[in-house]
C-alpha positions in Angstrom: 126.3 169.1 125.2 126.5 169.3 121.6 123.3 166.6 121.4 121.8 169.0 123.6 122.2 172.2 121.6 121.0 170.2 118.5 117.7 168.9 120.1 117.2 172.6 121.4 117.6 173.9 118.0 115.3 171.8 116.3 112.8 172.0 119.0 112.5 175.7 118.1 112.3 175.1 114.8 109.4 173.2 115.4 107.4 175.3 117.6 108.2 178.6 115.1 107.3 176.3 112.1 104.1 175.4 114.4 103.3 179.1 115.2 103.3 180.2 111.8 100.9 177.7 110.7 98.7 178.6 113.6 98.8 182.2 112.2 98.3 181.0 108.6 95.0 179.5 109.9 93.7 182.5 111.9 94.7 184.9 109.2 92.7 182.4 107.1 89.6 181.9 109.2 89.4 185.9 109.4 89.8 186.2 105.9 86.4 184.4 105.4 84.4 185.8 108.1 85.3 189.1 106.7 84.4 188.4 103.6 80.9 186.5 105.0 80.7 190.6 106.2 77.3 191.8 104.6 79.0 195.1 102.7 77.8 196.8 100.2 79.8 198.7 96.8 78.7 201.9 95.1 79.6 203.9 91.9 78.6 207.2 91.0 76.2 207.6 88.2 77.1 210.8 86.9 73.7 211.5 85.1 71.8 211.0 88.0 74.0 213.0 90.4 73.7 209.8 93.3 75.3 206.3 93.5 74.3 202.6 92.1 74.9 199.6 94.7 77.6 197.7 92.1 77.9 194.7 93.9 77.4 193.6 97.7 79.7 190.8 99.8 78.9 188.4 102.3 75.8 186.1 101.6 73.4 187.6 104.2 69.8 186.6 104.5 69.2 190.5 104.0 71.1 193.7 103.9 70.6 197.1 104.8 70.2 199.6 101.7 70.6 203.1 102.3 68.7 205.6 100.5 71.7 208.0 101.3 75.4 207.2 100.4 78.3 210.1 100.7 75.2 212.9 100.9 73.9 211.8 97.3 70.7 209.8 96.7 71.1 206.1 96.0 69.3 205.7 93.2 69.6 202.0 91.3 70.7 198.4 92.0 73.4 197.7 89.4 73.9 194.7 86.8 74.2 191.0 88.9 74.8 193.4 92.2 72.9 190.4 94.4 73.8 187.5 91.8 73.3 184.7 93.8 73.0 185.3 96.9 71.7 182.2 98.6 71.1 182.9 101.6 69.0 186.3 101.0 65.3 185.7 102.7 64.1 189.4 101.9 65.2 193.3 100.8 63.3 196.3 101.1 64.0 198.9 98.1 63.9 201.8 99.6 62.9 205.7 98.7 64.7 207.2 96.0 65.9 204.3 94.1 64.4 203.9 90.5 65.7 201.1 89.3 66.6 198.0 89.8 69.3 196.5 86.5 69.1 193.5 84.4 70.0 190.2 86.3 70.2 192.3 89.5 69.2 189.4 92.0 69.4 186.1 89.6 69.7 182.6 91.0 68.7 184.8 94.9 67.0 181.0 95.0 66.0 182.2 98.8 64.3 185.4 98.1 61.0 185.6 99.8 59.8 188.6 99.8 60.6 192.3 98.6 59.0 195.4 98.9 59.5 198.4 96.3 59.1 202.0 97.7 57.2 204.7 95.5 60.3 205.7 93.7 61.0 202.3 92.0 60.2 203.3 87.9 61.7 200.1 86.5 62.4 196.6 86.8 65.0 195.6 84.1 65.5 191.9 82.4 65.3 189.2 84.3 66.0 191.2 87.3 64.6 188.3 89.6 64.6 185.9 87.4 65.3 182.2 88.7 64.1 183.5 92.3 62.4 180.1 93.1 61.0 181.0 96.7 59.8 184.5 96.0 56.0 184.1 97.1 55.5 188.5 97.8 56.0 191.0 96.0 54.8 194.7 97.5 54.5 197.7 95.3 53.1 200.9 97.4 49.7 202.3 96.5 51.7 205.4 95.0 54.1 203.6 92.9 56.4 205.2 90.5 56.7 202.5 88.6 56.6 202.4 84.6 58.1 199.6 83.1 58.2 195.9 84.0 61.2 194.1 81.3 61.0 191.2 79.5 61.5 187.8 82.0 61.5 190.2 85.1 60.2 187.1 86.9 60.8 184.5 84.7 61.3 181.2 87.1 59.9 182.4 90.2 58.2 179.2 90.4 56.8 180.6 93.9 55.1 183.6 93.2 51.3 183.2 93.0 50.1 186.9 93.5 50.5 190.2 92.4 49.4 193.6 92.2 50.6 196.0 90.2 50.2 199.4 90.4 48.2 201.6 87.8 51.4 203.7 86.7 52.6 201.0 85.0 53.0 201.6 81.5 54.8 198.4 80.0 55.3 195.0 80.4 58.0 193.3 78.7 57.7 189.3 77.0 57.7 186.7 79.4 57.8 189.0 82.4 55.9 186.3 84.7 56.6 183.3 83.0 56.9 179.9 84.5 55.4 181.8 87.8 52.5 180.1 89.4 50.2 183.6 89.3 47.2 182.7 90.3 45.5 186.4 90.9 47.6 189.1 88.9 46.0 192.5 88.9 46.6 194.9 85.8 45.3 198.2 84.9 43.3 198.5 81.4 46.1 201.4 80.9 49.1 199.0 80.6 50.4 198.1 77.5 51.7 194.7 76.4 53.5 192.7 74.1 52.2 189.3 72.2 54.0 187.6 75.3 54.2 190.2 78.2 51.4 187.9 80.0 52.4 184.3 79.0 52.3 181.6 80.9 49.2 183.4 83.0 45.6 182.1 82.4 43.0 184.5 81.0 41.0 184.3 84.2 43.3 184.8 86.5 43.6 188.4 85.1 42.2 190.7 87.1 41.6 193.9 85.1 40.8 197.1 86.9 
């Protein structure tokens, strides 16, 4: 009886040692499915009375960005908010945000394609820079936009065309380096540095 008890004691042992690494597991394997949960963080920006996405989780091949968060405006995408996310194919910007911050979606080596809204004023250092696959970039006919930093889209080895839209005042050095432009189209009203246009033919300039 004794030999009995003991064996019964230890099998229980076992089977409670066994369920709680069966729970360790599932708590683990949730764990990482909720943090492969496409999410997005804001802050408020105080001066601009609305909200910057600060960072987003979860490697999604695109994410849903409000224009609204809490009833304010969201109006930027913060410093290294996308920082590589490898799996991003493509991101609209939409209405209301004006900016988009330095190193904002570096090393997204699977960006494809983006589209700005009118809102978007500027596009900070190498705020896509090292987006290999990027092959489309849309601004709208009524762009916003100002100011284009220096290596903006330094290393987007993919991109081959681009339009940009006549309220752009300034582009930074280097902004379309090591691209493959092709057709780039600039209005005579843009300024430049030395090295704003490096890296781009002369005829491949289209000046209007």
């Amino acid at each position: 009886m004794k030999f009995s008890t003991n064996t019964w004691k230890n099998n229980k042992s076992l089977i409670i040692h066994s369920i709680e690494i069966s729970l360790f597991f599932v708590f683990f394997i949730v764990l990482i499915l909720f943090l492969e949960i496409p999410r997005i963080k804001y802050d408020y920006v105080e001066e601009l009375d609305g909200y910057e996405i600060v960072e987003v989780y979860g490697n999604s091949k695109t994410y849903d960005i409000k224009n609204e968060y809490k009833g304010k405006k969201v109006v930027g995408i913060g410093y290294k908010a996308f920082k590589n996310k490898t799996k991003l194919k493509s991101i609209v910007i939409p209405e209301g945000i004006i900016y988009i911050n330095q190193q904002a979606f570096l090393g997204c080596n699977e960006l494809e394609s983006i589209e700005f809204s009118n809102s978007i004023e500027e596009i900070k250092i190498a705020a896509f820079m090292g987006c290999s696959k990027l092959n489309k970039v849309i601004f709208q006919e009524e762009s916003k936009l100002k100011k284009i930093e220096g290596s903006a889209f330094f290393d987007c080895t993919n991109l081959q065309e681009v339009f940009l839209p006549s309220s752009l005042y300034l582009i930074g050095d280097y902004a379309f380096y090591n691209t493959n432009i092709n057709s780039i189209s600039i209005s005579t009203n843009t300024k430049f540095y030395d090295n704003s246009l490096a890296g781009i033919l002369p005829e491949n300039i289209n000046w209007y």
